[in-house]
N, C-alpha and C positions, 0 to 999 in steps of 0.2 A: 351601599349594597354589602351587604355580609358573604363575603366569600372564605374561599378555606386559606387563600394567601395572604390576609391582610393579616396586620399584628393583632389586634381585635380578637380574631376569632383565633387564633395563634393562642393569646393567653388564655381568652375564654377555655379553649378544648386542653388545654396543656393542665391548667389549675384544676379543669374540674375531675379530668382524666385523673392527677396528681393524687385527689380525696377521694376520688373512687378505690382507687388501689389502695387506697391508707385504709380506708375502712373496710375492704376486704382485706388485706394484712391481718388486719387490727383483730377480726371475725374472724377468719380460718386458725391465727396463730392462738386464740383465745379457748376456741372450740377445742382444736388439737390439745392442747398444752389442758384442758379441762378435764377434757375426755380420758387424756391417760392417765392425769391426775386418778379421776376417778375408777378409773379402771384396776390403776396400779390399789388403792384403798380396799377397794371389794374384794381384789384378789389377795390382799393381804390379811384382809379380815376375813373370810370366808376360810382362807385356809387355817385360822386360826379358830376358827369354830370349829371347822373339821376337826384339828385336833381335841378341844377340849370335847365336842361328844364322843369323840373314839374313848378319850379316858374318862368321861362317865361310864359306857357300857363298859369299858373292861375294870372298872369299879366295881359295876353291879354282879360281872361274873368272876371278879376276885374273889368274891365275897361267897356265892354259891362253891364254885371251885374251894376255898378255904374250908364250907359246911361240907362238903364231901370229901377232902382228906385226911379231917379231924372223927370222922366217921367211921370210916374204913382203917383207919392206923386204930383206931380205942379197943382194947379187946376183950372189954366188959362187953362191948355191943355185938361185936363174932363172937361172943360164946351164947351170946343169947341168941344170936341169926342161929346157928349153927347147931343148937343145942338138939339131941333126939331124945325122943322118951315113947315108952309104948302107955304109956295115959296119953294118947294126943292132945281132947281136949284141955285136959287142967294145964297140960303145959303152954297151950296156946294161949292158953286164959292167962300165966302170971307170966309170959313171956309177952304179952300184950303191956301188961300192964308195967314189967320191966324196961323194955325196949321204949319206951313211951316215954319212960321218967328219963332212962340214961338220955334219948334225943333230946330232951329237955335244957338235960342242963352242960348238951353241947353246942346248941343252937341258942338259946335265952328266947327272951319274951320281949317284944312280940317277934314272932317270924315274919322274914323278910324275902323270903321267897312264898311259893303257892303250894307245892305238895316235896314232900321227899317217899322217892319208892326205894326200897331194899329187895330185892328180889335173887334166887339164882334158878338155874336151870330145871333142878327137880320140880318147880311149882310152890315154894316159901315164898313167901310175897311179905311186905311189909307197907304200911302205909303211916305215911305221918305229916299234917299239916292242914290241909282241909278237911282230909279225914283222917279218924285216927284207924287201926286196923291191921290185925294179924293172920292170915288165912292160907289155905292151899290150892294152889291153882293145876290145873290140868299141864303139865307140862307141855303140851303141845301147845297151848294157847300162846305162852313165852316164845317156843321156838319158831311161830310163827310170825314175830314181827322181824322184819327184815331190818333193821336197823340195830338190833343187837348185836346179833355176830362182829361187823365193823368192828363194835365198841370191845367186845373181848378182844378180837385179833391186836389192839393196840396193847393189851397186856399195862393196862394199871392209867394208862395215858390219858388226858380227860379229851373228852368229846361234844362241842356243843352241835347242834341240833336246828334242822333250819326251822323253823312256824311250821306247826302241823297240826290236827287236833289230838288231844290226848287218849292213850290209846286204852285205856286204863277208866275213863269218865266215858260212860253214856250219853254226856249231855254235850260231848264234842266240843268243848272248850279249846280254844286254839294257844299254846303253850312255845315256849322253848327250855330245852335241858340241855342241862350239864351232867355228864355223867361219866362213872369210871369204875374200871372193870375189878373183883380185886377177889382176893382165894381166903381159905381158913386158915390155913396156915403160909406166910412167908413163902414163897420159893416154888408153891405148889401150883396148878393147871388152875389159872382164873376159871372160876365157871359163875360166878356172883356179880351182880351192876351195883351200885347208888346211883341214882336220876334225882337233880333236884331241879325241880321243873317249876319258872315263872311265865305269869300270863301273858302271852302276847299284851295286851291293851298296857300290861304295865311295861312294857318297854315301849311301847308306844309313846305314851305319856311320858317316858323319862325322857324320850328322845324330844320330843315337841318340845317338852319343859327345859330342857338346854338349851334348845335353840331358841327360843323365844327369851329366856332371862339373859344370852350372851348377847344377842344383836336381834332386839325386837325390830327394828327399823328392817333390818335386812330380810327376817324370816316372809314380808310380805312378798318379796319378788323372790326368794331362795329355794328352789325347791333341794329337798335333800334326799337321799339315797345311801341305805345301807345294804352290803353283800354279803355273804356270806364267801367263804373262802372258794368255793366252788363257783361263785355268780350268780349263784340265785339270790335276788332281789326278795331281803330280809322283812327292810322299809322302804316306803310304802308298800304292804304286805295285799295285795288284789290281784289274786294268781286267775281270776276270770276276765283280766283288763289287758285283752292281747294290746295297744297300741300303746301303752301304760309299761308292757313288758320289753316292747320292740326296743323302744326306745331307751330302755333301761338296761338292754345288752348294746345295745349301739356305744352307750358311754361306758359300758364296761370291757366293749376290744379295745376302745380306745383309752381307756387308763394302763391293759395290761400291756400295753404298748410301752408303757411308760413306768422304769423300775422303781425309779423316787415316787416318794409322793410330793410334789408341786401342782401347780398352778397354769391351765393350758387353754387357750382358746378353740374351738372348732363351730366346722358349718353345719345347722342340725337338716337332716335332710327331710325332716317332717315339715318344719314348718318355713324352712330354709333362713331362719335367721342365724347369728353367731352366738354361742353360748360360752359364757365363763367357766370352767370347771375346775372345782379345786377338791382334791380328795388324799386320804390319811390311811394306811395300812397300821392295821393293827396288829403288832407282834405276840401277845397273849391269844386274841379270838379268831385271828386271823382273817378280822371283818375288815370292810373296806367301809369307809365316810367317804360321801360327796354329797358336795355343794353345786349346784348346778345355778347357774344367772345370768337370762338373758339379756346381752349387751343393750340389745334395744329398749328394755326396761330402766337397766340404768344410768344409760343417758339419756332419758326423758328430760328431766329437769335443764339439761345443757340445750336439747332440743328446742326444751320449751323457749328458754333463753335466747336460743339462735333467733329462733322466727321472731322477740320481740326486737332482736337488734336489727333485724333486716329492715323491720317495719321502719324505726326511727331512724335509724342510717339512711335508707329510703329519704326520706321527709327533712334529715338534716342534707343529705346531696341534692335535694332541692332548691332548698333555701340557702345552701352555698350557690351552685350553677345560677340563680337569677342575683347574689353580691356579686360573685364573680363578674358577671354580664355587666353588672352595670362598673366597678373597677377598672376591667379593661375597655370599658368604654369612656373612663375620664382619663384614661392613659394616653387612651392612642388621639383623643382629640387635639392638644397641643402638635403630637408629630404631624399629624393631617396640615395640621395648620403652619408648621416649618414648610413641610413640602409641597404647598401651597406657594408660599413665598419663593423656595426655590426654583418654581415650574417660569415664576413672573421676573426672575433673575435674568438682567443682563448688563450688558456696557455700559447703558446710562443707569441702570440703577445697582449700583454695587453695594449700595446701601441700604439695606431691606428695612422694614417695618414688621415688626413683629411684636405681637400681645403679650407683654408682659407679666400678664396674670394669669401666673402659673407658679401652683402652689407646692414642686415638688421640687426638690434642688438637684434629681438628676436631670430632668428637662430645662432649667434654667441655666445647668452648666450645659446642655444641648443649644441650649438658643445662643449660649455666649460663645459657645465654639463654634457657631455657625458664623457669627457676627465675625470674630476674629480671622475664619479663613476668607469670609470677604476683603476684609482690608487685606490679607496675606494676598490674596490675587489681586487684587490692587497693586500691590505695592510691586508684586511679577508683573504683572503688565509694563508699570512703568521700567521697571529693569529692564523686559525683554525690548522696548520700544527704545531704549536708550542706546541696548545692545547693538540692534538693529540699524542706528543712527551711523552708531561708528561703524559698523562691518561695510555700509554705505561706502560711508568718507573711505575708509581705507581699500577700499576696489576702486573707486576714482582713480586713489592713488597709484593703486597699483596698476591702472591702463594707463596715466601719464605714463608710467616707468618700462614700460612694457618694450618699448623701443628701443630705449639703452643697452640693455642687455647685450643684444647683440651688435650695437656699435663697439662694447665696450670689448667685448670677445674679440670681433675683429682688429679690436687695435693693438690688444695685449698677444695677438698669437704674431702679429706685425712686428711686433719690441722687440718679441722671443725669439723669432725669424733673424733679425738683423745680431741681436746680443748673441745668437749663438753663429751668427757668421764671422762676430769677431771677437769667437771665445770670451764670452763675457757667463760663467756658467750663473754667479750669484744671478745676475736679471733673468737669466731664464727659469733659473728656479722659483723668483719671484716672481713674474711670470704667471708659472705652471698653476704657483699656491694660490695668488688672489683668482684663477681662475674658476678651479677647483672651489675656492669659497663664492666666487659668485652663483656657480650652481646650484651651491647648497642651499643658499639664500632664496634663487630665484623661485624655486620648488612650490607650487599654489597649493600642495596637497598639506593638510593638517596633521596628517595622520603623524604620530610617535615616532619614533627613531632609536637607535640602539647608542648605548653611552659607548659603544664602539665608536661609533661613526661620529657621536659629538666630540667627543675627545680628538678623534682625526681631524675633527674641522677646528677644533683649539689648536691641535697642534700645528697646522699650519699658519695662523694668524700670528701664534706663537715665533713661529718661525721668519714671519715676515719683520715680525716685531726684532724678533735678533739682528735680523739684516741691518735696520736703522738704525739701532743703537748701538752695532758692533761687539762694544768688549763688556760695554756698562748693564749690560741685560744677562740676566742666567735663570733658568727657569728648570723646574723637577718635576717628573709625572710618575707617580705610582698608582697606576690602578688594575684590581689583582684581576686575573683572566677569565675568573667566575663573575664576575660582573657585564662583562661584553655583554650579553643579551637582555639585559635590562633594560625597558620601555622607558622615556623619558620623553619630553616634550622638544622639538626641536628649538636649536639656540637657547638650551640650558646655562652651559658651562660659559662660553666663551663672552657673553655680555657681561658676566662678573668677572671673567678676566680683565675684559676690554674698561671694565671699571679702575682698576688699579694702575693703568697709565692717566688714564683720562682725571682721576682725582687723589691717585696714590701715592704715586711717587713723584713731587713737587720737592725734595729735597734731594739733594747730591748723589749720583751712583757710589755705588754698583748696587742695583735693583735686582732683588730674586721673587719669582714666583713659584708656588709648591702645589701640584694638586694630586692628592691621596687619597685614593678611595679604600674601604673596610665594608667586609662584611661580614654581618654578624647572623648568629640567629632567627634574630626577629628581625633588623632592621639594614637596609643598606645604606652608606653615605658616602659625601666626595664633600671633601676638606680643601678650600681654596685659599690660602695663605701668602700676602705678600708683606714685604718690609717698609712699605710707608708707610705714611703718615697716620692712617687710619679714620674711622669715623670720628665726631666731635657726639658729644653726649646728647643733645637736641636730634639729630640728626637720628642716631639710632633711637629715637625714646619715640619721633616718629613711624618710622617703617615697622615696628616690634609694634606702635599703635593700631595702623593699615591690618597687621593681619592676623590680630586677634578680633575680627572684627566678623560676625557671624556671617556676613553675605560678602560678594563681592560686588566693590566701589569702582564704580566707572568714573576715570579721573578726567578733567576736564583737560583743553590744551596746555594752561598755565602749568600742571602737575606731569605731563608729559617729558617736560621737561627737567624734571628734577628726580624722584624718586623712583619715579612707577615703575622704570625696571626692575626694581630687587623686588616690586608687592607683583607686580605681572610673572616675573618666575615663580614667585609663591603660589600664586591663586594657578595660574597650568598646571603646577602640580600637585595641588589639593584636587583639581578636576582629578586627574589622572590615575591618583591614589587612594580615591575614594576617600580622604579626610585624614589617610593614615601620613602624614607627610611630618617631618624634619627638617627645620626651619630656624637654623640660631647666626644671630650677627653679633661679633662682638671685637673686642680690640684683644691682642695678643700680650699677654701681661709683664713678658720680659723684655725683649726685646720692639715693641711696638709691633705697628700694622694693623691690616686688620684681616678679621677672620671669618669666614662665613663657610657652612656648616648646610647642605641640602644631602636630602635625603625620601626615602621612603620607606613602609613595611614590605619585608623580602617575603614574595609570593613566588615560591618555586614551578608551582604551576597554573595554568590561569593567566599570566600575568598579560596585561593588555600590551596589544600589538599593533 
């Protein structure tokens, strides 16, 4: 059954989850990292078109602006604007035909504007370019176009002109000029213009023709926008196209917002998508360039993209999810099949059967770790059941002995009783001691004990030991006062005393025993040092064998008697010490003996109790 808790569907949902997230990663981080790719490009490029048609048009009105100050500064041509005579016509006639030739060969061939007008306030008019023409106008006809005045109040300054039709043509040709205002003489009351006027259509064309030869790829989705200083929308020039115009002030509060010219995102509220805009002020015309592109335009191509990688992404986390499915289903069938085995696991069969055909080496080292904790619990079993044998035997023992105790108490308080009736102090204090050690003995409780109280109970033994050998025994105990509360197993010390008569000292008094405890840093010890004979080298190359010995050796009766005390104090305190124990036997290099060396790691607090 496929549930959500087996390994199975564990790896299933984990891998496929895994490639899901990789391939949207993979998509979003693609798309992102695309998208402003391309964003950052348009807007790089765009503002640099911006720039190059801002300096086309202030090219084409460098060049107008140049034909009208070369105009107005020549004074062959104000003498001829300017000139009176009471023959009108003959003078209009060769002042036609002067003024004609001088604009000639101040302008060259071909002209690159549409018309230049000369005109001042009394009604001299001049014409020159599409037509040629010298005449007298009604001075109120001049004074009534409202755009002149402006032009004189700037006093010589040029002025360009938004699209209008010309006011001068019949045929209503829609124009822009350049024009500047300027006097007869130097110094005197402008009352005189020069207009040099081109066709709208050809700045049209110039503007198209820029944008199309800088970035033809881009002018398809670019729309562009020129201003004039004022904001009226120069180009695209369709002054009857309100939503055409709405739209075209909407980007112009929001460039004047903005002092630089750079490069700025916003939401357009017509069609509510986001629009690129990059736009260019012009210091000579005082026109404004923008580039206008909408974002959704040009990340089509990335869009398009997106949806193919869904598609296949799709269709590849398909055909991953059913590898997947079947992977995690050659995985988890071996474990099925351990935990199989382990379900049919018991006493009599500690030795499992398992399918060895199994072709991955982490499951083979699963099956053989499984195998090997089998025999491990085998091999506990028999320990604990060995354990168990002795702890038997020795309750036996200890209810034979159960009786004694107190005979023995009874007879030793009898001895004490009478030795102190007849001032005998040594027996009573002998007495007292082996009494004092019987109870320590007699004690069923396991539990630890302080190297206080062990040392007390040496020291008594100690003491009894003095009594029997009199003058031939002398014994030394240093152990520092910071140690009192250290846990140690009971009957530490004094069995490794009790060793140094029993196989120590076989040669001639006087016998010294030393015991010294240190504490260090890391570790505590007690130093037991006597002046016999010492171990023979067999002897130690044994017990130093016993307890490097990974587990603990349950020694049989024959070894009871011989070694096991020094590896039975070892192995109690390796319990005790969690492994951290000090443990050295060895003979004393000057003067003989031998030397033995227990200890543990100093745990200040914690320490077992």
């Amino acid at each position: 059954m496929f549930t959500f808790k087996s390994i199975q569907s564990k790896l299933f949902i984990s891998y496929s989850s895994l490639i899901l997230i990789i391939l949207i990663g993979l998509g979003i981080s693609f798309y992102v990292s695309t998208a402003n790719a391309l964003k950052k490009q348009a807007a790089e490029s765009n503002h640099q078109l911006s720039l190059n048609l801002s300096d086309t048009l202030d090219s084409q009105f460098k060049y107008m602006d140049s034909i009208a100050e070369r105009v107005i500064s020549a004074e062959p041509v104000k003498q001829l604007f300017f000139s009176k005579s009471t023959d009108r016509d003959i003078t209009i006639l060769h002042n036609k035909w002067d003024i004609t030739s001088m604009l000639f060969s101040i302008t060259g061939i071909p002209l690159q504007f549409y018309q230049m007008n000369l005109f001042d306030l009394s009604g001299h008019f001049v014409k020159f370019g599409k037509e040629y023409d010298v005449q007298d106008l009604d001075p109120a006809i001049i004074q009534s176009k409202k755009w002149i005045d402006p032009i004189l109040q700037l006093d010589g300054r040029r002025s360009i002109s938004i699209p209008r039709p010309n006011d001068w043509d019949p045929s209503g040709t829609i124009i822009i000029s350049l024009s500047r205002a300027f006097s007869e003489v130097f110094g005197a009351k402008v009352d005189s213009i020069v207009e040099i006027q081109q066709e709208y259509k050809q700045i049209e064309a110039l503007i198209e023709r820029s944008v199309n030869q800088d970035n033809p790829h881009s002018s398809i989705n670019t729309a562009v926008y020129v201003y004039h200083s004022d904001g009226f929308l120069i180009y695209p020039y369709q002054p009857e196209n309100n939503s055409l115009n709405e739209l075209s002030a909407f980007y112009w509060d929001n460039m004047q917002k903005r002092s630089e010219a750079k490069t700025f995102s916003i939401k357009n509220p017509f069609n509510h998508e986001t629009d690129s805009i990059s736009f260019t002020k012009s210091k000579f015309t005082g026109w404004t360039v923008a580039l206008v592109q909408s974002e959704a335009n040009l990340l089509q191509p990335v869009v398009h993209f997106r949806s193919k990688f869904l598609f296949f992404g799709v269709i590849i986390l398909f055909i991953t999810m059913i590898v997947t499915f079947f992977v995690s289903k050659g995985l988890t069938l071996p474990i099925k099949r351990i935990r199989k085995s382990i379900k049919m696991l018991s006493l009599e069969t500690l030795e499992p059967k398992l399918n060895n055909n199994v072709s991955l080496n982490e499951l083979e080292e699963l099956n053989q770790s499984f195998l090997d904790m089998c025999n491990r619990l085998k091999s506990s079993l028999e320990e604990v059941v060995s354990a168990k044998s002795h702890e038997i035997q020795a309750r036996l023992f200890a209810l034979q002995a159960q009786m004694n105790p107190h005979f023995l108490y009874n007879t030793l308080a009898i001895i004490s009783i009478k030795a102190e009736n007849q001032n005998q102090d040594e027996i009573v204090e002998m007495c007292h001691n082996l009494s004092e050690m019987l109870r320590y003995i007699a004690v069923e409780s396991s539990k630890p004990v302080t190297i206080e109280r062990e040392i007390d109970y040496t020291l008594k033994y100690l003491e009894l030991m003095k009594i029997r050998y009199m003058n031939q025994f002398h014994y030394d105990i240093d152990v520092p006062a910071e140690m009192n509360e250290i846990q140690v197993p009971r009957l530490l010390i004094q069995p490794i005393v009790e060793n140094c008569f029993k196989h120590g000292f076989t040669q001639k008094p006087p016998w010294t025993i030393s015991i010294k405890g240190e504490y260090t840093d890391q570790f505590w010890k007690v130093t037991i040092r006597d002046n016999g004979v010492g171990f023979d080298e067999q002897t130690i190359s044994q017990i130093r064998s016993k307890i490097n010995e990974q587990s603990v050796k349950y020694g049989d009766d024959s070894e009871l008697l011989s070694n096991i005390g020094l590896t039975n104090i070892y192995y109690r305190l390796k319990l005790l010490n969690n492994h951290h124990v000090v443990f050295e036997i060895s003979n004393a290099p000057t003067n003989g003996g031998a030397v033995i060396i227990i200890g543990g790691k100093r745990i200040d607090e914690g320490m077992i109790k």
